[in-house]
C-alpha positions in Angstrom: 24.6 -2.6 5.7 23.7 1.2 5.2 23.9 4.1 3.3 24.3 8.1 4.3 23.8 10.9 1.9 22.5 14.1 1.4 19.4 15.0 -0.6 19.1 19.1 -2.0 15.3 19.9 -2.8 16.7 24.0 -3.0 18.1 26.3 -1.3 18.2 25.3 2.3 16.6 22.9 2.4 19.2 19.9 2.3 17.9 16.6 4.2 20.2 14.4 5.5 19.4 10.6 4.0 20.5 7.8 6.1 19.7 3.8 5.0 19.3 1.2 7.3 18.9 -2.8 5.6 17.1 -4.6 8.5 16.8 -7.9 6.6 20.2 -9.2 8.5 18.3 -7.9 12.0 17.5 -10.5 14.0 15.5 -9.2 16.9 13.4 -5.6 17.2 15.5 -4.9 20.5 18.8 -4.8 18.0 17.3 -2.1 15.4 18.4 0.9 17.8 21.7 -0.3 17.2 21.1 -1.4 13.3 19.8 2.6 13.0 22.3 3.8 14.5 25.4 2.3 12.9 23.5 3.6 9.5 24.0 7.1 11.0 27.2 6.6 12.1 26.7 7.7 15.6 29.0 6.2 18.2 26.9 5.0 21.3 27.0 2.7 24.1 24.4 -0.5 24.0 22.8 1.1 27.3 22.3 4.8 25.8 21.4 4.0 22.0 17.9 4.8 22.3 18.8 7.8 24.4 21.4 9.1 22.3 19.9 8.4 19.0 16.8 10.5 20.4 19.3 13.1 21.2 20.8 12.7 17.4 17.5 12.9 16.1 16.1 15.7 17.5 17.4 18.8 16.1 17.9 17.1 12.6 16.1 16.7 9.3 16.5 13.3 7.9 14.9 10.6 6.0 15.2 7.6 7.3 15.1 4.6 5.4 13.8 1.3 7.2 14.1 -1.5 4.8 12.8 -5.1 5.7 10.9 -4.1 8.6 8.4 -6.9 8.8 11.2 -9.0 10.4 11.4 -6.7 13.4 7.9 -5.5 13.8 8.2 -5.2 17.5 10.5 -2.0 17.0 7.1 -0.4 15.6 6.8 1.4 19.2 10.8 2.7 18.9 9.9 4.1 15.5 6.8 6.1 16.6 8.7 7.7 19.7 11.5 8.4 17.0 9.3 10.1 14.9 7.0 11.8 18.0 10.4 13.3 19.7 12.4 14.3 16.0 10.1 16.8 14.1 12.6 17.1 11.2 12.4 13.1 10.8 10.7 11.0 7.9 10.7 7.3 7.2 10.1 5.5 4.5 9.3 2.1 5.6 9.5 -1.4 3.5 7.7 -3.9 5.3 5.3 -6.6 3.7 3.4 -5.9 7.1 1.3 -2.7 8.2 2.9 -1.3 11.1 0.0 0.6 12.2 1.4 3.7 13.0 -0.3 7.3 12.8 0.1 9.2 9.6 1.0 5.6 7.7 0.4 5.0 3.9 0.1 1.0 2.9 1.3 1.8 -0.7 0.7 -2.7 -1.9 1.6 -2.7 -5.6 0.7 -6.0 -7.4 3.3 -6.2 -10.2 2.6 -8.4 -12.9 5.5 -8.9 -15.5 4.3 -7.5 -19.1 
């Protein structure tokens, strides 16, 4: 499942918002697909990661990766994402530190009042 969107933070400065639920993923080599069927982008199984690098480059998005502790082996596909797309930010849920450059481990302990 996914969800697209558009986020407006002013003038010009509209971010494209894509959501990708990786909870139903069952494998890290299937979340180049899982990303990008919540872009939207048609591709072949032997181009995804080339044309999702292609889609990404030249875009600014935020890219929401949601249950990524089950597929922590697509870690290295997010960092070359992120390395290659300079307009690209991901927000990450995962109950596992990927260990990526520039990550914030935001645990909250909630305790019901």
């Amino acid at each position: 499942m996914s969800a697209r969107g558009a986020v407006g933070c002013g003038p010009g400065t509209a971010v494209s918002l894509a959501n990708a639920l990786l909870a139903g993923v069952g494998a890290a080599e299937l979340v180049p697909a899982a990303v990008a069927a919540a872009l939207e982008l048609s591709t072949s199984g032997s181009r995804v990661v080339t044309d999702l690098e292609s889609y990404l480059r030249a875009r600014r998005l935020l890219l929401v990766l949601d249950n990524f502790e089950h597929v922590l082996g697509a870690a290295p596909l997010l960092a070359g994402l992120l390395g290659i797309a300079p307009g690209l930010v991901a927000l990450v849920t995962s109950r596992t530190v990927l260990r990526l450059g520039r990550e914030w481990d935001r645990r909250r302990v909630w305790a019901p009042s």
